[in-house]
C-alpha positions in Angstrom: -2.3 -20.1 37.7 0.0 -21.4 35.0 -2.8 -20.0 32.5 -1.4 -16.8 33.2 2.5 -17.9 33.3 4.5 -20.6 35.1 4.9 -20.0 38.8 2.3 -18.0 38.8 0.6 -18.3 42.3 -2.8 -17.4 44.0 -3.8 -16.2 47.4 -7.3 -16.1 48.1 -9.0 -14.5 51.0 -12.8 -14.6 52.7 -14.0 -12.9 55.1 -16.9 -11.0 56.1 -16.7 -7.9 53.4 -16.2 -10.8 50.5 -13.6 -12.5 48.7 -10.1 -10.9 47.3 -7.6 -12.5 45.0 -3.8 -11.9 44.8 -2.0 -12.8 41.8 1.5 -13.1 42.1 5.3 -14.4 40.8 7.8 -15.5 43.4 10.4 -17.0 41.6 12.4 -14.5 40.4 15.5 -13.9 42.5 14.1 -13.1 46.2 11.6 -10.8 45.4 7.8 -11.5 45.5 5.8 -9.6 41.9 2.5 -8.7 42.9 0.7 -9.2 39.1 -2.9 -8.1 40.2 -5.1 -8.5 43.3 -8.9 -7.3 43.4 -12.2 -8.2 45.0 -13.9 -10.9 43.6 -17.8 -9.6 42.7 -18.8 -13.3 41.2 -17.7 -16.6 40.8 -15.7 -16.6 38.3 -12.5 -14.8 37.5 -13.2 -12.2 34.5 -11.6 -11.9 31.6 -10.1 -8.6 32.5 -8.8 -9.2 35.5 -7.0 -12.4 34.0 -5.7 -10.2 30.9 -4.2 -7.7 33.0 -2.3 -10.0 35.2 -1.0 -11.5 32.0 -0.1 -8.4 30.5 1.8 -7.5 33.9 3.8 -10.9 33.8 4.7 -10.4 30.4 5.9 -6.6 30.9 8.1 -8.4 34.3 9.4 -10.9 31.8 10.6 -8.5 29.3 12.1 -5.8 32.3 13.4 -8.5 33.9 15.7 -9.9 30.5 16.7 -5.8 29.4 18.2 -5.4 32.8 20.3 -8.8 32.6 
């Protein structure tokens, strides 16, 4: 998911109630950022959902260099 930052990561998941996403950093320190996770309704990802986990890796970038 480096369209949304680098080492950005996804975790996708079936099963019977339909298929989830989970958006997430992992390479900060030892902590795992959880950027977004939702149900998928269609095939592909929506704009939205994409912007918002973008916007949530930016806000972690800029927390993460006011508290060095």
């Amino acid at each position: 998911m480096n369209t949304i930052g680098q080492g950005v990561r996804e975790i996708r998941i079936w099963d019977e109630s339909g298929a989830f996403r989970v958006i997430y950093v992992a390479k900060f320190a030892n902590t795992v950022y959880v950027l977004h996770c939702f149900q998928k309704k269609t095939p592909k990802t929506s704009k939205a959902d994409i912007d918002l986990a973008e916007k949530r890796y930016r806000d972690l970038l800029q927390e993460l260099r006011l508290a060095q």
